[in-house]
Legacy VTK file of the C-alpha trace (Angstrom):
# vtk DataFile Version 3.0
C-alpha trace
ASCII
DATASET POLYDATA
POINTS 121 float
5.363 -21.321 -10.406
8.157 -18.211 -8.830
7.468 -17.111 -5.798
7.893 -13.888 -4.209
11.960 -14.026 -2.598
13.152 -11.970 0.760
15.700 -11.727 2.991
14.556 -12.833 6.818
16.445 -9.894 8.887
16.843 -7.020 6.514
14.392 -4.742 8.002
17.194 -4.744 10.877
19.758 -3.951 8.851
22.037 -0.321 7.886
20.579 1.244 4.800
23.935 0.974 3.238
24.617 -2.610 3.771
23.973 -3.728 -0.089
21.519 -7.475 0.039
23.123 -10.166 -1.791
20.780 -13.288 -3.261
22.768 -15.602 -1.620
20.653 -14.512 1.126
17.389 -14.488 -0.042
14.734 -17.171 0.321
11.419 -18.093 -1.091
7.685 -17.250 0.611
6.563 -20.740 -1.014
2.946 -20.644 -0.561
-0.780 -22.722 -0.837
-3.468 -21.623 -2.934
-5.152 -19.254 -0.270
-2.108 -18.326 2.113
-0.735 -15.355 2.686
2.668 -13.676 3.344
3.074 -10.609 5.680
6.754 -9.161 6.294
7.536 -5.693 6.840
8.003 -3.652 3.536
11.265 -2.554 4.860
13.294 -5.995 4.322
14.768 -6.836 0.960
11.804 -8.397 -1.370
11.057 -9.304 -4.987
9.355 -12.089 -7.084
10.838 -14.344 -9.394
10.453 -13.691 -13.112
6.949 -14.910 -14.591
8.378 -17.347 -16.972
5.081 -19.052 -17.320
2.822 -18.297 -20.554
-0.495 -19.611 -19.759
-0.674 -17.777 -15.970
-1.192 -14.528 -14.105
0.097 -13.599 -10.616
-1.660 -11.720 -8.673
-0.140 -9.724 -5.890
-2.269 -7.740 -3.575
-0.173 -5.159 -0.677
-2.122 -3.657 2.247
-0.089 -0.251 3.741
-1.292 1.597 6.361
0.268 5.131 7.423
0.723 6.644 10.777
-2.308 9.267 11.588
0.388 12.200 11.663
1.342 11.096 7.954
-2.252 11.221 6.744
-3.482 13.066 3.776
-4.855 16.002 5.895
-1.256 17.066 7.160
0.843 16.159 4.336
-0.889 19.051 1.975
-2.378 22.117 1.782
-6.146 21.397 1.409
-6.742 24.841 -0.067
-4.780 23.991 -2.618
-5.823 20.944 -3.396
-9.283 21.747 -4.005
-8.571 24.296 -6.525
-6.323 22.110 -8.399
-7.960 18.908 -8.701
-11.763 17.740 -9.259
-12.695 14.576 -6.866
-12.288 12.089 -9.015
-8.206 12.819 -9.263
-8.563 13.253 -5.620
-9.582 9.833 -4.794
-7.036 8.612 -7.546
-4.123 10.238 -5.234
-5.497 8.854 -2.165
-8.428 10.980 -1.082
-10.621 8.416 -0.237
-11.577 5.690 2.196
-10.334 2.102 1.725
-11.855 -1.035 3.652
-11.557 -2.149 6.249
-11.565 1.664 7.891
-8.864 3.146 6.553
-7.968 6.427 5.644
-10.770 8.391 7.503
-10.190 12.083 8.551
-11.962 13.655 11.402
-14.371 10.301 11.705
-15.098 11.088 7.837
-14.554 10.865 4.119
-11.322 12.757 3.668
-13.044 14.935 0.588
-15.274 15.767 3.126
-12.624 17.410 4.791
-12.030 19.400 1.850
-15.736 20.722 2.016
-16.915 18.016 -0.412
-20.278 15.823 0.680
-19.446 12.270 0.099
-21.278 9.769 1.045
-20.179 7.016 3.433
-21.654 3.548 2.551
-21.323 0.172 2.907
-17.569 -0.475 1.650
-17.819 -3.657 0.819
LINES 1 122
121 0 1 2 3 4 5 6 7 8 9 10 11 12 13 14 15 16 17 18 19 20 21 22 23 24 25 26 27 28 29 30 31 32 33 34 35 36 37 38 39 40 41 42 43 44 45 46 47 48 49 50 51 52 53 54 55 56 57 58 59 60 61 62 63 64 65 66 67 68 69 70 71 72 73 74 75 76 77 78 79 80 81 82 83 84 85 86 87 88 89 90 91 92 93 94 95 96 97 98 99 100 101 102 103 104 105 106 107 108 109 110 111 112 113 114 115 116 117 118 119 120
């Protein structure tokens, strides 16, 4: 099986300085381990050249509360243009474990839609 390759160090690097794959080694992992680097260094996975496989890869990114949804457009906007289903498909919604929550709520909510908080899991 490929594994996913990256280069230790290139989140410190100049954006101009090109990577090079001599550089770049693998995240060999267990069934059940994880990886976690920065998405800022140089990354990719290996061709799939299996045929009887799949590989999965799951990412996790988080934003900075001044980057949220509820700064980055106009809400006024948004709720004339879209219906809440395309909303939650361009990121208007909460994802587990607590993320994306405006005002301590569901972030159609702040767009004067009632949605229910739950249990997310």
């Amino acid at each position: 099986m490929e594994h996913r390759r990256f280069i230790p160090g290139s989140h410190l690097w100049d954006h101009d300085t090109p990577p090079s794959e001599d550089l770049a080694v693998y995240a060999e992992l267990d069934p059940g381990d994880a990886f976690i680097m920065l998405s800022s260094c140089y990354h990719g996975g290996s061709a799939n050249t299996t045929t009887d496989e799949v590989r999965f890869v799951y990412s996790c990114l988080m934003t900075k509360g001044f980057l949220s949804q509820d700064l980055n457009n106009d809400p006024e906007k948004l709720k004339e243009l879209y219906y809440d289903q395309m909303l939650k498909l361009i990121d208007y919604n909460l994802s587990a474990p607590f993320l994306g929550w405006i005002k301590d709520g569901h972030p159609l909510a702040a767009l004067g839609r009632q949605q229910p908080v739950g249990d997310m899991y």
